[in-house]
N, C-alpha and C positions, 0 to 999 in steps of 0.2 A: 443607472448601471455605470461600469468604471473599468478600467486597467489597474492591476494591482502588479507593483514592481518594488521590490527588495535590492537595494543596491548597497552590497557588504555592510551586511546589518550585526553588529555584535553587541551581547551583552556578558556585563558581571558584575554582580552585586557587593565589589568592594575591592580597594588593592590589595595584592597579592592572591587573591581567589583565584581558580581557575576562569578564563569563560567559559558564561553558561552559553554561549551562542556564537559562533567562531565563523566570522564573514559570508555571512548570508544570499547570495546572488539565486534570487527570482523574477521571473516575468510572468505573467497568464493577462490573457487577454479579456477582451470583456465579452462577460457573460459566463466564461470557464470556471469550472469545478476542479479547486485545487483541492489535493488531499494531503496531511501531513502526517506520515506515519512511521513510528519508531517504538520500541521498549520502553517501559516504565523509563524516567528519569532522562529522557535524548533531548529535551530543549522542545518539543514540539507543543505543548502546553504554554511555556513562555514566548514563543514565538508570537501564538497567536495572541497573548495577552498582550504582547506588546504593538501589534497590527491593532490591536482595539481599542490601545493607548491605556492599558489599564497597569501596565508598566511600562518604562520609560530605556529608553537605548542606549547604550554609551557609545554607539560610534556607527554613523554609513544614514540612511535615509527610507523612511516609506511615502512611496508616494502613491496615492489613492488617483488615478486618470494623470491630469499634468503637475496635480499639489503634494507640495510635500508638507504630511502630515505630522511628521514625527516629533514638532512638540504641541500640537495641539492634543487638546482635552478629548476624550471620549465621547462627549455629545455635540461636539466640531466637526468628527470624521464621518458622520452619516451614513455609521455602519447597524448593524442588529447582531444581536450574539444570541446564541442559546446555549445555557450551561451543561453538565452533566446532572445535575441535581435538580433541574428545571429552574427553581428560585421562583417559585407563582407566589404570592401573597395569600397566605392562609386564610384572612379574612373575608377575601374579595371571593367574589363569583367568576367564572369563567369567562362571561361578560366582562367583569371589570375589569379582572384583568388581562384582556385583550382592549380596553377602553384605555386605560393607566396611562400607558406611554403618549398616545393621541392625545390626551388632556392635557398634562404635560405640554404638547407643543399648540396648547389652547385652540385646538381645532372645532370647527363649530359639529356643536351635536349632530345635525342631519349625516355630515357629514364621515364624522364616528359611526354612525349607526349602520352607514351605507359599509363602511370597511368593517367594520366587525362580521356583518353579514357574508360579505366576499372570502373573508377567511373561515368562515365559519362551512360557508360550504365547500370551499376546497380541502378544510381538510376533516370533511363529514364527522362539526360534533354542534350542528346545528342544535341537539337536542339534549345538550352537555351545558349550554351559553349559563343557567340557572341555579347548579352546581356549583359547591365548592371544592377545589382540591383535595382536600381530605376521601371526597364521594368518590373519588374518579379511580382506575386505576394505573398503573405505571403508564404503559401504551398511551393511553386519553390524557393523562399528563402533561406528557411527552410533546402531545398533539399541540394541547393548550399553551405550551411553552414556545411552540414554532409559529404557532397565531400570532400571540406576542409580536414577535418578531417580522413576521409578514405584514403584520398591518403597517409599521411602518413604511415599507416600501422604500429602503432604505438602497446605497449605490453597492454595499458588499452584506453577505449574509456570514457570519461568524458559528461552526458549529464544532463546540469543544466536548467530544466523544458521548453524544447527547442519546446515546443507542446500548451504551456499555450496562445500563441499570436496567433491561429488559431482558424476559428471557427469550432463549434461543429460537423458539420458534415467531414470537413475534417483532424479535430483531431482524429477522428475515423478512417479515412482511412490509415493516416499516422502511426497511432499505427502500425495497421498491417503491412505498410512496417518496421518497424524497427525492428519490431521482424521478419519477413521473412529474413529482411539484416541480424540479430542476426546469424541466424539458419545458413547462410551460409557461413559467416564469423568465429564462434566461437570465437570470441575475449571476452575476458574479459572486462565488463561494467559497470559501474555505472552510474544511470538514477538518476538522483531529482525531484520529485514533490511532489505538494499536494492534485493531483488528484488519490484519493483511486482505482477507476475503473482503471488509469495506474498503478498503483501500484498490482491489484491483477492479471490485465493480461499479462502485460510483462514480470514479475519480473520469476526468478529462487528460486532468495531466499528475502528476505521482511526486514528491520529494519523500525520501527514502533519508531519516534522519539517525545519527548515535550518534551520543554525548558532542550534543550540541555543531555536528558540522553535515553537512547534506552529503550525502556519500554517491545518493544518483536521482538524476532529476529529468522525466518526460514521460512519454504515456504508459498504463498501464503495460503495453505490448512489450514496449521496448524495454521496462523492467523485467520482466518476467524474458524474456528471449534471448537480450542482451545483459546480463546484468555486470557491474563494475567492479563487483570483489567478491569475495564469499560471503562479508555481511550479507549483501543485498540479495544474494541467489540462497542463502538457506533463511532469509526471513520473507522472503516473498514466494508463495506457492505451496497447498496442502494437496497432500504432502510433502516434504520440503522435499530439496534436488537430494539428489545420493551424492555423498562424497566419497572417492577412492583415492586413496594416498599410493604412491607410485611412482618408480625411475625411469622416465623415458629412454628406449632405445633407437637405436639406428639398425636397419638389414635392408640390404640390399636397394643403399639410397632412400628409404623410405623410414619416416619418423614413426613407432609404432608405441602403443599402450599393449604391458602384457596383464591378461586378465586370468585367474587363476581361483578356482573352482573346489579345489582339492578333489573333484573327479575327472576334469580337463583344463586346457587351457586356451585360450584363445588372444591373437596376435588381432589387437584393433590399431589399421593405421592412420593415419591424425591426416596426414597431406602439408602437414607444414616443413618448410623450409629452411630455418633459422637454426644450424649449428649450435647457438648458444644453448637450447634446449636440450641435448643431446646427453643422457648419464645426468639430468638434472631432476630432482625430487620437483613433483608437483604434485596438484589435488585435481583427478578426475573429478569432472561435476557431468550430471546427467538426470533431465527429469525422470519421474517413476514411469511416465508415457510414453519415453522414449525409448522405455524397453520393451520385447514385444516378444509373443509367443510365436517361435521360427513356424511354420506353414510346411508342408508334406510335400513344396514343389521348393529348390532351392534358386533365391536369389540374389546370389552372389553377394547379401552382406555377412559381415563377421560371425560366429555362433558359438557358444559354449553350454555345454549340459552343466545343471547346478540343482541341489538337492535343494527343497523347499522344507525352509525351517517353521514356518506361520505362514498359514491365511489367514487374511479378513475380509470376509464378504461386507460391503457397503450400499447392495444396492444397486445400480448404477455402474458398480465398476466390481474388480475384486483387489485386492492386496497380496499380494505375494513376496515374503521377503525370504531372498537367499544369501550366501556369504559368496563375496569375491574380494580376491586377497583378503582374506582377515576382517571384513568390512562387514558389515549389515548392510542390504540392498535392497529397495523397497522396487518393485515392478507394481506398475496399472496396466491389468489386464481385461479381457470381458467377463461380464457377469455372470455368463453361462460357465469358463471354467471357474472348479472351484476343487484344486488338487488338493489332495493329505499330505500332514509333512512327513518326510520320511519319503515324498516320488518326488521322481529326479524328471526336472523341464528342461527342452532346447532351445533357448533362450536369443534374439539375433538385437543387433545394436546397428545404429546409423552412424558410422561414426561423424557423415558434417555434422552431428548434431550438438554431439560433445563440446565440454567447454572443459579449459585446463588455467586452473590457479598456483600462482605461488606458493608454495607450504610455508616460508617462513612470513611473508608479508601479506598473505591475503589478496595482492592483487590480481586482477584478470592478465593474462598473457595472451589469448587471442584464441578464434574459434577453427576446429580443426575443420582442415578444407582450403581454409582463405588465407591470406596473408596474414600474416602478426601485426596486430594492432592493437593499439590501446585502445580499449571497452567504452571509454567515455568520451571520444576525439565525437562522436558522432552529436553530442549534449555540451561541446567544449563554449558555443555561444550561449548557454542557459546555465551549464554546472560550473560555476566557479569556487565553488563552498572548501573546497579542498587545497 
């Protein structure tokens, strides 16, 4: 096992191109599950190809514990990858190939036989070993592709969106085996997707990537709580945060959000202090949980009644979207209400909870309640991408 650290890593596949990777600063420690997650096309795919050496850097360093790897070859850096297409050998048996790579490093048979066995029952396809790929299905694959890779026993495990070709419910299931394999293993990892639900439950620590620069980087919590712009807060969390567009006012010394219902309205006050805010457009942001069905005793937070245009029952929770100022607004409610649209709910809001973005730039301007501060000062030793 190893430290895996990114010191202003860029790439770009030619002059005048843009960068595909625009200086890089990561650390995770050993044993941690880094997750790299962004949209189609953010660098996050090349990133890892280039951690695996399988493309090459133009500019900054990786270094694998205290080596820097960045121009050594792929079978130098004594890593394991698993693809999204798995790449198993059609002709070989399941056996073989979880044997392949071990032969490869001319390891004596007893010894193959003892590691095949150990992966084999970790990740129970003990009775798959005899099987060729073609027999198996996605899932057992899948399986067979992570054996691969466990046998070697390698310092970093490489996993490039190896769950995106399964369906839904046993993408779910398989989560949970990789983090149960994680927890028993402790090897150091790195995961790719662009599925945010993998991203907030597997991960240890989060880089939150678009077109090519890391926009926020540390654990799932502090993405999802604090997040650094509105990229980050409308791609992290299902359902995404609400956004409301909006002129901050001043009354009576107090910075306030006006919320507007078209059947009332309601003055939410921020607590912030900063004049410059003041007659300034920004974007209310506010989880769907953070809105709550007001209770028949009042206490003392904000409230406004708002006519409910859609429910969706989920199960677990309900959905309730109504309009403020002009906006679509998702609430998560309990699963017992389940109002018609057309009835009007009294709706209460925390305002510490609120968060307020720039409308023209995206960025965070600070959580109401506390001081103004920049979103990212708290990641300023790990985020440097920006």
């Amino acid at each position: 096992m190893a430290t895996l650290e990114l010191r202003n890593v860029n790439k770009t596949y030619g002059a005048g191109l843009p960068d595909t990777l625009k200086n890089i600063e990561l650390s995770i420690k050993d044993g941690e599950f880094l997750i790299l997650v962004g949209p189609s096309g953010c660098g996050k795919s090349t990133l890892m190809n280039c951690i695996a050496g399988l493309e090459s850097i133009t500019g900054g360093a990786i270094m694998i514990g205290d080596q820097d790897v960045s121009g050594m070859s792929p079978k130098d850096r004594d890593i394991a990858m698993v693809f999204q297409s798995y790449a198993l050998y059609p002709t070989m048996s399941v056996r073989e190939n979880i044997e392949f790579g071990l032969k490869i490093r001319k390891m004596k048979q007893s010894d193959i036989d003892e590691e095949v066995n150990r992966v084999a029952k970790l990740l129970q396809i003990e009775h798959l070993l005899n099987r060729k790929p073609g027999q198996l299905s996605g899932g057992q694959q899948q399986r067979v592709a992570m054996g691969r890779a466990l046998a070697r026993r390698p310092k970093i495990y490489l996993f490039d969106e190896p769950l995106s070709n399964l369906d839904a419910k046993l993408r779910v299931e398989m989560r949970t085996e990789m983090k149960l394999m994680h927890q028993r293993l402790k090897t150091t990892t790195v995961y790719v997707t662009h599925d945010q639900i993998e991203a907030m439950t597997l991960g240890d620590k989060v880089a939150v990537m678009k077109d090519g620069i890391i926009q926020q980087f540390g654990t799932p919590k502090d993405i999802y709580t604090n997040p650094a712009n509105l990229f980050v807060a409308s791609f992290i969390g299902s359902p995404p945060m609400n956004f409301i567009p909006l002129r901050l006012q001043r009354k009576d010394g107090r910075l306030l959000a006006l919320l507007d219902s078209g059947q009332a309205r309601c003055e939410l006050p921020l607590g912030m202090q900063d004049a410059g805010l003041e007659d300034r457009e920004v974007i209310l942001g506010m989880r769907p949980e953070q809105i709550a069905l007001a209770g028949s005793e009042p206490n003392g937070l904000p409230t406004i009644r708002a006519e409910v245009q859609v429910t969706e029952p989920t199960g677990p929770d309900t959905l309730v979207f109504v309009n403020l100022n002009d906006t679509k607004v998702c609430c998560r409610l309990a699963p017992d209400v389940a109002p018609q649209p057309g009835e009007t709910l009294t709706l209460q809001f925390d305002p510490s909870k609120v968060l307020l973005f720039d409308a023209q730039s995206g960025e965070r301007l600070g959580v109401a309640g506390q001081p103004q501060t920049d979103a990212r000062s708290a990641n300023v030793a790990q985020f440097k991408g920006r």
